[in-house]
C-alpha positions as CSV (number, residue, x, y, z in Angstrom):
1,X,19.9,19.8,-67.5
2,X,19.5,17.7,-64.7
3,X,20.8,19.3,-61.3
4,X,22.4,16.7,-59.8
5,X,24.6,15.5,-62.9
6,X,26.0,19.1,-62.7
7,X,26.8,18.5,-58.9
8,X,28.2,15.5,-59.9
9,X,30.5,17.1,-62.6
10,X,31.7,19.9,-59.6
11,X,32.1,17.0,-57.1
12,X,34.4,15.1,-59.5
13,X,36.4,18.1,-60.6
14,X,36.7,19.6,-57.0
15,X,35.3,22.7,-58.6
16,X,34.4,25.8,-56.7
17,X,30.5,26.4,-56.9
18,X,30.7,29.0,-59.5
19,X,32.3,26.6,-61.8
20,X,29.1,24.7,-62.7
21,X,27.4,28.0,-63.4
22,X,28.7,28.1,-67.0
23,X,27.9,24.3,-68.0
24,X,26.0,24.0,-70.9
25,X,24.6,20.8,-72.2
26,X,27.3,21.5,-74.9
27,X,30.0,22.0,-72.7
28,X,33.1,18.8,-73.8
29,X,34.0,17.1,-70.6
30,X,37.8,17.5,-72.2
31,X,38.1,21.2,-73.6
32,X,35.6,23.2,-72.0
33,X,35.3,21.2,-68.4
34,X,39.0,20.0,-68.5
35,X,38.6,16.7,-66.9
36,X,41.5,14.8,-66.4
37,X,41.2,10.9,-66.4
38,X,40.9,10.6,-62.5
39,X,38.5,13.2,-62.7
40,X,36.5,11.6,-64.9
41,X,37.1,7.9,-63.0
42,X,35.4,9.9,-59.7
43,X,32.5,11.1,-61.9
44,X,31.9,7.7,-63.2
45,X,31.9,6.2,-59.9
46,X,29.3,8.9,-58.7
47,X,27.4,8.5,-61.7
48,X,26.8,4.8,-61.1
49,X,26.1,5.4,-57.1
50,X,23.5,7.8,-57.9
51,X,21.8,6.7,-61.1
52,X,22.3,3.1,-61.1
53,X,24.6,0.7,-63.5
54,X,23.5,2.4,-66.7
55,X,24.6,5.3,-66.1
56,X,28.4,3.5,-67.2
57,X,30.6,6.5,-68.5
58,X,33.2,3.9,-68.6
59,X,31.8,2.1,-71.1
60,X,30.4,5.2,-73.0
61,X,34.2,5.9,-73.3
62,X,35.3,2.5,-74.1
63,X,33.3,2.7,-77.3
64,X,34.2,6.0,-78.8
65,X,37.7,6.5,-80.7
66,X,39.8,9.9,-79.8
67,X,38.4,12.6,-82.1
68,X,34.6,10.8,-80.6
69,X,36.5,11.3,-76.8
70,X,37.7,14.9,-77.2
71,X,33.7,15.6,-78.6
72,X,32.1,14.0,-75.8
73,X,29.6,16.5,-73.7
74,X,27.3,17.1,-71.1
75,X,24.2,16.2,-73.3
76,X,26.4,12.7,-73.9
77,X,26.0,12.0,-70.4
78,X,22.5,13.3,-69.8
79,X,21.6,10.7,-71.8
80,X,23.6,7.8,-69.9
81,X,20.7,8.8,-67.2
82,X,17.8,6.3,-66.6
83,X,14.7,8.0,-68.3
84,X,12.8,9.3,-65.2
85,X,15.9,11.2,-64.0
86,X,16.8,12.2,-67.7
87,X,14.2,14.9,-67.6
């Protein structure tokens, strides 16, 4: 998993450092992570200033329906990351 997503996931949560420890690339952004919707606005903003305009969780959300929402993961957004900084 990259590093810096998972920074990016304890910067938007305001998550003590030990919180990222136990992220998984299967970890839901809703049930395991508990993101809230302005937590998740932050990490899509950071996500765009770091990896560029593809990296659009916005629009990754837009596009998924609620059971598709509630499933979303880590490995769902390691894979909105341009390819050199996917690996």
């Amino acid at each position: 998993m990259h590093p810096e997503l998972i920074a990016l996931l304890a910067e938007a949560a305001d998550a003590p450092p030990d919180w990222a420890e136990a992220i998984t690339p299967e970890s839901r952004l809703d049930e395991d992570l508990l993101l809230d919707e302005c937590e998740l606005a932050a990490l899509g903003e950071l996500l765009r200033r770091r990896f560029g305009p593809s990296a659009d969780l916005a629009a990754l959300r837009a596009g998924l329906d609620l059971p598709a929402l509630e499933a979303l993961t880590v490995a769902d957004l390691h894979r909105l990351l341009p390819e050199e900084d996917a690996r």
